[in-house]
N, C-alpha and C positions, 0 to 999 in steps of 0.2 A: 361709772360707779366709783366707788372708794375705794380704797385698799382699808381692810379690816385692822393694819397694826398702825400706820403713818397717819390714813384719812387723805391722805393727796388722790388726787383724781389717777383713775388707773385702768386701764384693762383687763387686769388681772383681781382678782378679790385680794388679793396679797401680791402687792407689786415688788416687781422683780431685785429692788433694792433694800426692799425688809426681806424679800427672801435669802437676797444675799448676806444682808447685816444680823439678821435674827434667825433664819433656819439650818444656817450646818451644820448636820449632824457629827453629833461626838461619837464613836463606837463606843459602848459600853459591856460590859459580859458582868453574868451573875450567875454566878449557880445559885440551882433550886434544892436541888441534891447533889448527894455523890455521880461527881460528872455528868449532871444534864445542866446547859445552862441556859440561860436566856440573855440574848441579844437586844440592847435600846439601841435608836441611836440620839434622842433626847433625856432632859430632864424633865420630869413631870413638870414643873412651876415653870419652868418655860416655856410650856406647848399648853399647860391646861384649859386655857380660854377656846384654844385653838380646837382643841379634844373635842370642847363640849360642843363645837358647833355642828355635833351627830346628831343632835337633837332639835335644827335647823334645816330648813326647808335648801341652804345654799351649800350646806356641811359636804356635803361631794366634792364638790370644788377647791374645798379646801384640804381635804383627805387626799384629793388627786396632788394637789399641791406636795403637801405632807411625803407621800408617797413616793413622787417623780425625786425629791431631793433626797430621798434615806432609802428604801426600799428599793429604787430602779437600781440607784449605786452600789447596792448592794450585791443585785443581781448580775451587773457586766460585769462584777471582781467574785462572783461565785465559782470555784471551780473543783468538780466535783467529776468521779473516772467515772460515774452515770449517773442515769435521772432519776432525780429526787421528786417522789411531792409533797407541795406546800397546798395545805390545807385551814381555810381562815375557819377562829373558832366562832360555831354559832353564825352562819354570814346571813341568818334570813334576812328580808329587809323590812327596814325600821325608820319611819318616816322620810321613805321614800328610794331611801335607798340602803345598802348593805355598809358601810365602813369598814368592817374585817376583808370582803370580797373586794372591794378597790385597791388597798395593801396588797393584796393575794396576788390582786391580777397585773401589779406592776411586776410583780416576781416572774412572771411568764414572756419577759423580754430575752429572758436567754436559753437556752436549747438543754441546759441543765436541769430544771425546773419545768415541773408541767405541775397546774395548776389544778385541783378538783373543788366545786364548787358542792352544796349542801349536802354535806355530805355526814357533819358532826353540829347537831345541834342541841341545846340545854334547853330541856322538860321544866325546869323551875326557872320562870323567867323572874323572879324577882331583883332586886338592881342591888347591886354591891356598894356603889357611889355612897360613901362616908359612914360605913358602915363599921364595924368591928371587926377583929380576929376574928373571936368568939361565934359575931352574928353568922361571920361566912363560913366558919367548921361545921355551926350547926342547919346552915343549908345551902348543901352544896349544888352546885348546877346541874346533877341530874342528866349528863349528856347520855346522848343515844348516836351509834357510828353505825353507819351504813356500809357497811366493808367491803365494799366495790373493787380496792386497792391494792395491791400486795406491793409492798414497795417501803423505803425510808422516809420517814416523815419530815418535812418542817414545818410548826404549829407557829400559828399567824393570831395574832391579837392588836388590837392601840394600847393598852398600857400592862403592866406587871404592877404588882403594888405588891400582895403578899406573898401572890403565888400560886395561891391553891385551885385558881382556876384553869393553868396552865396543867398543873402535875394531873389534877383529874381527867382532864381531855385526855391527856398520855395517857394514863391507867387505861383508859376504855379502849383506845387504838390499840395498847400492843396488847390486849386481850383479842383481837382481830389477826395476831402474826405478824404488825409490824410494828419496825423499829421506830421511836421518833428522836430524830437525830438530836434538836434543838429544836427553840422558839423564837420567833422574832417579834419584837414590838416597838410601837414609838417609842413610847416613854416610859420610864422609869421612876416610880415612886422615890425609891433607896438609892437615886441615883446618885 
């Protein structure tokens, strides 16, 4: 096969040398509010090609990709006095597979993090992709949490752009009794 950024013949859908030249993640932090913030470790315009290919039959592979380089590293330097869980938002699957639930489940490489899967999903599937403030105030995702959990939260997404799908997941969780600590995502609109 190709590598999807160079086109050199490869093993890899993204060979090991644009992983190395083009994917290392930057930390970033954002608050959403007063003291909740959200974690990137991309910029949007740098991954977005890469984003969209959730909507590709091979997009696993490259979200596992994504994943192993931002999210796994994330997880062996997470260190927390107990276990947190990381919950991806929304992870049904979606031509073919889950994208939020692949992020999730690199998080469960370390003993700090335990991972629950469908557990918060949005009632209003309609797509946010280039959409307004305005449009996503006035419809918001509608999640429903299945509160299986009692525990601190860390909310799992691919991208942040304005925000408001992150803050509303939170609303519905600690309406359930728990806390959600932070968010983690690839990429970063404002980044």
């Amino acid at each position: 096969m190709r590598c999807l950024s160079c086109e050199q013949l490869s093993f890899e859908i993204i060979c090991q040398k644009c992983q190395k030249n083009h994917l290392q993640p930057i930390f970033n932090k954002r608050e959403l509010e007063k003291d909740f913030f959200v974690y990137s470790f991309y910029e949007y315009d740098a991954i977005k090609d890469l984003l969209n290919t959730k909507y590709q039959f091979y997009g696993d592979k490259v979200f596992q990709i994504l994943a192993n380089n931002s999210f796994k590293k994330f997880a062996e330097n997470f260190d927390f006095p107990h276990l947190v869980t990381a919950l991806p938002i929304d992870d049904h699957v979606n031509h073919d597979f889950s994208h939020t639930a692949i992020l999730a489940k690199t998080l469960s490489t370390t003993k700090n993090i335990d991972v629950q899967y469908n557990l918060l999903h949005a009632h209003n599937k309609i797509k946010y992709a280039g959409k307004s403030l305005e449009f996503r105030k006035n419809n918001p995702r509608d999640f429903r949490f299945l509160p299986k959990i009692n525990s601190e939260v860390i909310l799992i997404d691919d991208l942040v752009t304005t925000g408001l799908t992150i803050l509303e997941a939170k609303k519905v969780i600690q309406k359930s009794n728990n806390e959600v600590l932070f968010a983690l995502t690839l990429g970063d609109a404002k980044f």
